[in-house]
BALOBA-1460 file (C-alpha; in Angstrom, 3 decimals):
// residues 240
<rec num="1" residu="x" x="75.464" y="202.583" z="113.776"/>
<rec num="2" residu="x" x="74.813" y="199.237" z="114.847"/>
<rec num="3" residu="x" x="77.178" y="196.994" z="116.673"/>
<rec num="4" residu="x" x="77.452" y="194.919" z="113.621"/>
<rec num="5" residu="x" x="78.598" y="197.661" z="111.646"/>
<rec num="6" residu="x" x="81.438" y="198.884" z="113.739"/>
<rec num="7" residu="x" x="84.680" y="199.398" z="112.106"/>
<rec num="8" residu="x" x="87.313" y="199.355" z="114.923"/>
<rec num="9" residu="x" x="89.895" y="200.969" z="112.791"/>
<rec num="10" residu="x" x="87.987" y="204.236" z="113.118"/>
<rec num="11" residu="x" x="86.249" y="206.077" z="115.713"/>
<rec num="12" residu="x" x="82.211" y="205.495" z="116.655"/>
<rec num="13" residu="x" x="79.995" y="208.036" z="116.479"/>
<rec num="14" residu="x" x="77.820" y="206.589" z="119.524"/>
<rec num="15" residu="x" x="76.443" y="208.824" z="122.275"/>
<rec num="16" residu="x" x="76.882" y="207.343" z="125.943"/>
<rec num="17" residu="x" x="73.626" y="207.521" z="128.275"/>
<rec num="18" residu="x" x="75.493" y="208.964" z="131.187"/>
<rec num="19" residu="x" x="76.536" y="211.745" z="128.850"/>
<rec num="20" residu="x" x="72.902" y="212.521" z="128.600"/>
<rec num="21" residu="x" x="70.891" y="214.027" z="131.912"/>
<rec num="22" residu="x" x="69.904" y="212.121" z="134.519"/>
<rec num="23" residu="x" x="68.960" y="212.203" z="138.114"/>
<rec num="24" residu="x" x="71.595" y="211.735" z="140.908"/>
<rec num="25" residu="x" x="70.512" y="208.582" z="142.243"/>
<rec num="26" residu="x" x="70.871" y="206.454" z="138.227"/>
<rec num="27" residu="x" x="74.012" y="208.220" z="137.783"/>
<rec num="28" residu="x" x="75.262" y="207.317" z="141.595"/>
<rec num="29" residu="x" x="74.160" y="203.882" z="140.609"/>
<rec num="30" residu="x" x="76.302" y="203.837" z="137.223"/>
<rec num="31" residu="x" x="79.129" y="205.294" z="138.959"/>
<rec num="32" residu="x" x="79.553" y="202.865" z="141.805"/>
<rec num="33" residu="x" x="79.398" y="200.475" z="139.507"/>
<rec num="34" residu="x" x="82.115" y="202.032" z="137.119"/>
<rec num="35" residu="x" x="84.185" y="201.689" z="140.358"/>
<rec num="36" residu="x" x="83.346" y="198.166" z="141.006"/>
<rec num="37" residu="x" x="84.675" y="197.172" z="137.045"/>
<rec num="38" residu="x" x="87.887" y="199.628" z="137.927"/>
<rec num="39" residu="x" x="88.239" y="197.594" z="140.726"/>
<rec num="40" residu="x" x="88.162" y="194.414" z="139.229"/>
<rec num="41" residu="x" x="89.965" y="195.234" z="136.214"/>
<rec num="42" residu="x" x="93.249" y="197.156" z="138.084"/>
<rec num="43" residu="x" x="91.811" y="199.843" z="136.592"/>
<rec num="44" residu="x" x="94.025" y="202.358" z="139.057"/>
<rec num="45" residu="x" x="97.459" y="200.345" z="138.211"/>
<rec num="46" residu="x" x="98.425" y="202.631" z="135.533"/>
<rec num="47" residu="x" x="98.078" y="205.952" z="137.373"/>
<rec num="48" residu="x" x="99.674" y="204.871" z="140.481"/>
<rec num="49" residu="x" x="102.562" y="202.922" z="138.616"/>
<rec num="50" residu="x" x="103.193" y="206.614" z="137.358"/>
<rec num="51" residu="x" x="103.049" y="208.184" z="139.966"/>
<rec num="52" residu="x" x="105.897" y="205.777" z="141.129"/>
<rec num="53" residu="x" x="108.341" y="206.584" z="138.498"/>
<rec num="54" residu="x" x="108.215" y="210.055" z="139.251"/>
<rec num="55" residu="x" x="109.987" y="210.097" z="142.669"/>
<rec num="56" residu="x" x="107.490" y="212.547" z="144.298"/>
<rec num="57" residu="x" x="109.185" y="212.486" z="147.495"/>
<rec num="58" residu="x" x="112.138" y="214.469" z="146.216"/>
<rec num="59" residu="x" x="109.702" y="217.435" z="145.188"/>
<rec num="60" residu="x" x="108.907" y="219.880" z="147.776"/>
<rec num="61" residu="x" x="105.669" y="218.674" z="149.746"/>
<rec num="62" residu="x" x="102.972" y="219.119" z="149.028"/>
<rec num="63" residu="x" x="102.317" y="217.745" z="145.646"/>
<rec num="64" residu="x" x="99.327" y="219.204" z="143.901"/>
<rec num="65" residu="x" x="97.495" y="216.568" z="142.077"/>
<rec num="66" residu="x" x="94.166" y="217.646" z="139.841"/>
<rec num="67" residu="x" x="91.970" y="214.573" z="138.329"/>
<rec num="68" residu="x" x="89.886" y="216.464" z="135.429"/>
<rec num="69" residu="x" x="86.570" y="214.196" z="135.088"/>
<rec num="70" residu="x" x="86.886" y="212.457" z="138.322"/>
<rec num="71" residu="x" x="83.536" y="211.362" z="138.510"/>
<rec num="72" residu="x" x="82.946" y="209.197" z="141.540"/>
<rec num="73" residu="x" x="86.693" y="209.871" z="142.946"/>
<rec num="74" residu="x" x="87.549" y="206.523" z="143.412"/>
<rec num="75" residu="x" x="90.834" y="207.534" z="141.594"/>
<rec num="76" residu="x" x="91.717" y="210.045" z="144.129"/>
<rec num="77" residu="x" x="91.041" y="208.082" z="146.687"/>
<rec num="78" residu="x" x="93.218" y="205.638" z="145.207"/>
<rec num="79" residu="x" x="95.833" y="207.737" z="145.137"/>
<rec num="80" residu="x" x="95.530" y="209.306" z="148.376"/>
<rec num="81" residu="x" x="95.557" y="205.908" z="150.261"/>
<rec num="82" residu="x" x="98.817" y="205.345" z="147.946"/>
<rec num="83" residu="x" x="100.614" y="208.703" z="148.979"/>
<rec num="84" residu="x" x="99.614" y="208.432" z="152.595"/>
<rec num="85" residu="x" x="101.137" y="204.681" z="152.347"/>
<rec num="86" residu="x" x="104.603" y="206.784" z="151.028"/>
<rec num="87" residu="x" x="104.991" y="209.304" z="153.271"/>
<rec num="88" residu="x" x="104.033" y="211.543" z="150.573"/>
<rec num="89" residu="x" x="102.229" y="214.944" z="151.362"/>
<rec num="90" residu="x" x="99.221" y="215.118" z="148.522"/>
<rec num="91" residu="x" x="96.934" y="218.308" z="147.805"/>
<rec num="92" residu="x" x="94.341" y="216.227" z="145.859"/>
<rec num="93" residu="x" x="91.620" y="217.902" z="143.932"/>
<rec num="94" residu="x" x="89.074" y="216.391" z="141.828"/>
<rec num="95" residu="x" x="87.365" y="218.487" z="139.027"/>
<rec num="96" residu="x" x="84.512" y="217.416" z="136.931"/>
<rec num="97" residu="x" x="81.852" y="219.185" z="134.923"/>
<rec num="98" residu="x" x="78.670" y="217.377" z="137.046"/>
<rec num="99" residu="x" x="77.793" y="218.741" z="140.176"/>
<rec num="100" residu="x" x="76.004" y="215.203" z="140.998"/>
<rec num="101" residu="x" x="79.229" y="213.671" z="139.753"/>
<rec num="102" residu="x" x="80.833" y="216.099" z="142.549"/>
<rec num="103" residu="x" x="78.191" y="215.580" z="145.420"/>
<rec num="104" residu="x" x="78.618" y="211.602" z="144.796"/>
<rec num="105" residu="x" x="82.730" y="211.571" z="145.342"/>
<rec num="106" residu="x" x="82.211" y="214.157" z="148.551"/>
<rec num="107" residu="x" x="79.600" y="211.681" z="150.149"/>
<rec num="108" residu="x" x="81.262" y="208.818" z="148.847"/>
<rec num="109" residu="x" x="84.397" y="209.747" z="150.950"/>
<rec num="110" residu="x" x="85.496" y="209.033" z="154.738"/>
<rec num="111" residu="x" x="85.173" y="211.626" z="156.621"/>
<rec num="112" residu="x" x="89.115" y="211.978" z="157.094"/>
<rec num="113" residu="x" x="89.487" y="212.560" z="153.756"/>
<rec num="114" residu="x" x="90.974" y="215.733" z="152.946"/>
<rec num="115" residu="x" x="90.386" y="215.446" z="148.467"/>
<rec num="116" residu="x" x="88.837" y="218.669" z="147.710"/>
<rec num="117" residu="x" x="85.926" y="218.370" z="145.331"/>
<rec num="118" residu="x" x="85.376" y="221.208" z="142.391"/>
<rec num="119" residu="x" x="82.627" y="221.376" z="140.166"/>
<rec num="120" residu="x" x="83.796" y="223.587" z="137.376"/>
<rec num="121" residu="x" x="84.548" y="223.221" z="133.502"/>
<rec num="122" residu="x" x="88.465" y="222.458" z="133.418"/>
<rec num="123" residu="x" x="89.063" y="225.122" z="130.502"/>
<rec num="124" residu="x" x="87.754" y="227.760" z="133.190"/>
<rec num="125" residu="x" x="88.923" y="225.918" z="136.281"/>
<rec num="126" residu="x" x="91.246" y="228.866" z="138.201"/>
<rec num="127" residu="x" x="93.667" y="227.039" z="140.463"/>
<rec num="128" residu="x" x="94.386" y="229.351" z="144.091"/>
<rec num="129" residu="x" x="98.106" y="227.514" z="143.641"/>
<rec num="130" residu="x" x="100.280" y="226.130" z="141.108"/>
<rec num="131" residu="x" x="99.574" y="222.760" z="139.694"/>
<rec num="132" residu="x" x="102.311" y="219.725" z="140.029"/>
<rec num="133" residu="x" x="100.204" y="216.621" z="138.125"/>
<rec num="134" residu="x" x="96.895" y="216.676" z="136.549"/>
<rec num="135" residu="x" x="95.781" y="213.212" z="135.586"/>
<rec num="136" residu="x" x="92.227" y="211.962" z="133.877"/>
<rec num="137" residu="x" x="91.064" y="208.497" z="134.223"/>
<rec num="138" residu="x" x="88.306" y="207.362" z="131.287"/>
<rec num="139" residu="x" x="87.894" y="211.115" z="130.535"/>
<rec num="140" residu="x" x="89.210" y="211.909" z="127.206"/>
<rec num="141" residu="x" x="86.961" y="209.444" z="125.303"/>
<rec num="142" residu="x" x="83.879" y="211.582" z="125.942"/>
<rec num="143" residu="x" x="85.499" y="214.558" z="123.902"/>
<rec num="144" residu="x" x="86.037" y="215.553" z="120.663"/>
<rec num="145" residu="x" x="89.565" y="215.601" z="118.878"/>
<rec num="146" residu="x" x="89.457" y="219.423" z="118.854"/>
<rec num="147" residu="x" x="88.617" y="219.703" z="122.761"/>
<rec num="148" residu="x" x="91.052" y="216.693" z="123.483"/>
<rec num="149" residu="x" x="93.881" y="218.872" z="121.757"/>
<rec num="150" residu="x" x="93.100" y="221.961" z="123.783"/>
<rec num="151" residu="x" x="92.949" y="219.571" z="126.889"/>
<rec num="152" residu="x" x="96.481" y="218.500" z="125.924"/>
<rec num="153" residu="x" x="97.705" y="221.892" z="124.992"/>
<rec num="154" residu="x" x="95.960" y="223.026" z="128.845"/>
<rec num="155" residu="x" x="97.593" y="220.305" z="131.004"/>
<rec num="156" residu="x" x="101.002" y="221.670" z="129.271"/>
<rec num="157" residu="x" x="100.683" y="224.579" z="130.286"/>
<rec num="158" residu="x" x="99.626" y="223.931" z="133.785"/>
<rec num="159" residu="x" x="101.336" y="220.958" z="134.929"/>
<rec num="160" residu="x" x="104.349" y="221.778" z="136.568"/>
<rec num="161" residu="x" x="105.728" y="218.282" z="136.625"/>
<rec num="162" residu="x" x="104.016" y="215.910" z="134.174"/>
<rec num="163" residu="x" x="100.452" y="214.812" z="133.444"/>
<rec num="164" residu="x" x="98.873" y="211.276" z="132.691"/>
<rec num="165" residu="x" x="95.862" y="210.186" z="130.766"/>
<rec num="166" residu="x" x="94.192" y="206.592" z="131.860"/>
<rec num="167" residu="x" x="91.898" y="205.735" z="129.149"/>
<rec num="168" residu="x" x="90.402" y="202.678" z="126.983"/>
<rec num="169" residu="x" x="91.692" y="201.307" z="123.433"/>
<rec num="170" residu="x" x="89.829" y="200.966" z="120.663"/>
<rec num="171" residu="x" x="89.773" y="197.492" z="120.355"/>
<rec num="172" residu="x" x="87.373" y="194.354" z="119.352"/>
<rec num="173" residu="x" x="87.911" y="191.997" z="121.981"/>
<rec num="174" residu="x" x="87.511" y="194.465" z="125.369"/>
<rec num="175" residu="x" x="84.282" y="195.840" z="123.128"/>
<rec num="176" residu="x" x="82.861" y="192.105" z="123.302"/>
<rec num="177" residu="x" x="84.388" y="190.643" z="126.126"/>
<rec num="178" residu="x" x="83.258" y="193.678" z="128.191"/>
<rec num="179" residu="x" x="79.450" y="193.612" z="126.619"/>
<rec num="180" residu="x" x="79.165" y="189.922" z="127.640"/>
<rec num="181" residu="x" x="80.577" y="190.605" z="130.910"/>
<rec num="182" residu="x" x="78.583" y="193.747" z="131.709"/>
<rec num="183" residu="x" x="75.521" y="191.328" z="131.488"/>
<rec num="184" residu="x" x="76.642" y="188.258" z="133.608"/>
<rec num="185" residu="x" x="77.523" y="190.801" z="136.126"/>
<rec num="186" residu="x" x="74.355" y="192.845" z="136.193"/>
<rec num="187" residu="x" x="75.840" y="195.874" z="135.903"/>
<rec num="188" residu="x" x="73.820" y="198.860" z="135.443"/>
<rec num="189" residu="x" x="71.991" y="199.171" z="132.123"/>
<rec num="190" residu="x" x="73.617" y="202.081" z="131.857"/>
<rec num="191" residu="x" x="76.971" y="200.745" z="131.791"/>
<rec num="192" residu="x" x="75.560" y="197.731" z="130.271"/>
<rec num="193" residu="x" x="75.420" y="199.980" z="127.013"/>
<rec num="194" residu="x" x="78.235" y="202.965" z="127.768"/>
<rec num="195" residu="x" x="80.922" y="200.237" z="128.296"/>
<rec num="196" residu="x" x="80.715" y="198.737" z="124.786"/>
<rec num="197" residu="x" x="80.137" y="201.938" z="123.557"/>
<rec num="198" residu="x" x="83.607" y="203.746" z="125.426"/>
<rec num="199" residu="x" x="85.620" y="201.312" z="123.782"/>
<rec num="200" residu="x" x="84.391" y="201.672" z="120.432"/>
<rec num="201" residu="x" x="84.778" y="205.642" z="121.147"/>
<rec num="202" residu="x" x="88.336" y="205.276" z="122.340"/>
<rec num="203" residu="x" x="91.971" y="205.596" z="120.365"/>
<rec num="204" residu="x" x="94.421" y="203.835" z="119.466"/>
<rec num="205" residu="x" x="98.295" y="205.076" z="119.164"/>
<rec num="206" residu="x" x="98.141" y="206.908" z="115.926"/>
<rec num="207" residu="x" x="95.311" y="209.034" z="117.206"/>
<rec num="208" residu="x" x="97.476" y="210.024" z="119.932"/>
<rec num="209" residu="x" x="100.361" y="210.808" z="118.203"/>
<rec num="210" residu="x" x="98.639" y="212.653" z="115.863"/>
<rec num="211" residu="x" x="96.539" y="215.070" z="118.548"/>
<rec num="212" residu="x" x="99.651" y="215.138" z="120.624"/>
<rec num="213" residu="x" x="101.765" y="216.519" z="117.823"/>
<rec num="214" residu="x" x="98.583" y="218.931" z="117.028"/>
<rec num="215" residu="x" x="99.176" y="220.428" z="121.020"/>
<rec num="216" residu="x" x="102.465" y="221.220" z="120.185"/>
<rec num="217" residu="x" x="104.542" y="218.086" z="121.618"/>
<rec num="218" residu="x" x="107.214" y="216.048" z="119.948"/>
<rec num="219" residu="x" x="107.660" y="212.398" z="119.618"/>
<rec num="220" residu="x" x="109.799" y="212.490" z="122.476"/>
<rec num="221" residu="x" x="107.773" y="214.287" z="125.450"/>
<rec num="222" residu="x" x="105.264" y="211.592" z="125.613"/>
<rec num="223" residu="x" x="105.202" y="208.096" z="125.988"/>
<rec num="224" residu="x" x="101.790" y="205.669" z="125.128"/>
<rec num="225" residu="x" x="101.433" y="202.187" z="126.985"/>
<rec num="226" residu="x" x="98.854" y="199.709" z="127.049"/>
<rec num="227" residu="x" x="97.784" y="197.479" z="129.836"/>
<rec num="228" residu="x" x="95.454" y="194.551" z="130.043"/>
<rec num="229" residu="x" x="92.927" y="194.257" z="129.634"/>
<rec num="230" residu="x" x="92.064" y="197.150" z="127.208"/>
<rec num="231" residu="x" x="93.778" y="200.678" z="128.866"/>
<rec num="232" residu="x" x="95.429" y="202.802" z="126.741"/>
<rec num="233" residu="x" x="97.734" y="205.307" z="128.475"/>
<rec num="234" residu="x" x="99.433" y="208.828" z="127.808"/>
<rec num="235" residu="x" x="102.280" y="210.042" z="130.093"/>
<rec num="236" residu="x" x="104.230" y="212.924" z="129.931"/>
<rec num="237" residu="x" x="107.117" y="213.780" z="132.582"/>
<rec num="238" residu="x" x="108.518" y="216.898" z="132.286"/>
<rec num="239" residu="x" x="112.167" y="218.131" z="133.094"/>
<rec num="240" residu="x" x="112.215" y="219.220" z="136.720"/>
């Protein structure tokens, strides 16, 4: 399909080139840059204005947070800098499929750190202790409807408090204004293409009503919120 051809009301079948092998050092490259745009973009605003509402002090410490997908961890390390800048005592773990992905966030954090890094399939991913919060940032894009359902229906039934999905909407204007910024910036030409191509892959509200409501949850256990430019967000807080 050719970017001329895209019909923004429905989902692109496009493949992203970070979904495909490659060594450590392109996808290290792609990733740091990924981090750069997040960066730029208050890409982590969403997550951590969460986290915010949920009054995580009150819970007894410590609060077991699991990123699914984390990638290069910048996320985590987001949110650890944000808990340690609470009071709040964190057990952070990031999960993702790559072991490179893995290996980058372990080397890409301080020494002091204290994120635990997992490389392990989340639908086989066996926690040693119960789970509070599992969050995914620009995850859920990179699955199909079926396997985003059974990620919904998983994150139910593990997260003891509430769970949070940070991803992209499907959307003309971040597609273009994204693919003309990728260039000026020099990203990688990696993300040069996958950033285009993540948006056009993305949802919009219907789609995740309509998965949501396929995992089992009502109207009223989720809540969906945009931010600019171009997130699209799922949040569910359960009753503690």
């Amino acid at each position: 399909m050719q970017p001329s051809s895209l019909d923004f009301s429905r989902r692109a079948e496009l493949t992203e080139l970070m979904d495909e092998p490659c060594s450590r050092e392109v996808l290290r490259a792609c990733l740091k840059d990924l981090h750069r745009v997040n960066r730029w973009f208050l890409g982590y605003r969403p997550i951590l204005r969460w986290l915010d509402s949920l009054e995580l002090h009150k819970l007894d410490a410590p609060v077991r947070i699991v990123d699914v997908g984390c990638g290069y961890g910048d996320t985590l390390r987001q949110i650890e800098k944000w808990a340690q800048g609470r009071g709040i005592s964190a057990k952070l773990t990031g999960c993702d499929l790559n072991p490179d992905s893995v290996a980058i966030a372990a080397e890409a954090s301080a020494d002091a750190s204290r994120i635990e890094w997992v490389a392990a399939d989340v639908f086989h991913y066996q926690s040693t202790e119960p789970i509070d919060i599992v969050i995914s940032s620009l995850f859920t894009h990179h699955l199909a409807e079926s396997d985003i359902v059974r990620f919904l229906r998983w994150m139910e039934e593990h997260a003891r408090v509430g769970w949070f999905i940070n991803d992209l909407s499907r959307a003309p204007i971040p597609y273009h204004l994204f693919k003309a910024f990728s260039k000026v910036a020099h990203l990688h030409p990696f993300v040069q293409h996958d950033g285009p191509v993540s948006f056009a892959r993305a949802f919009v509200p219907d789609d995740w009503r309509r998965m949501c409501a396929a995992a089992g949850l009502r109207d009223d256990e989720f809540n969906i919120e945009g931010f600019t430019p171009g997130r699209l967000c799922v949040g569910r807080r359960k009753q503690q």
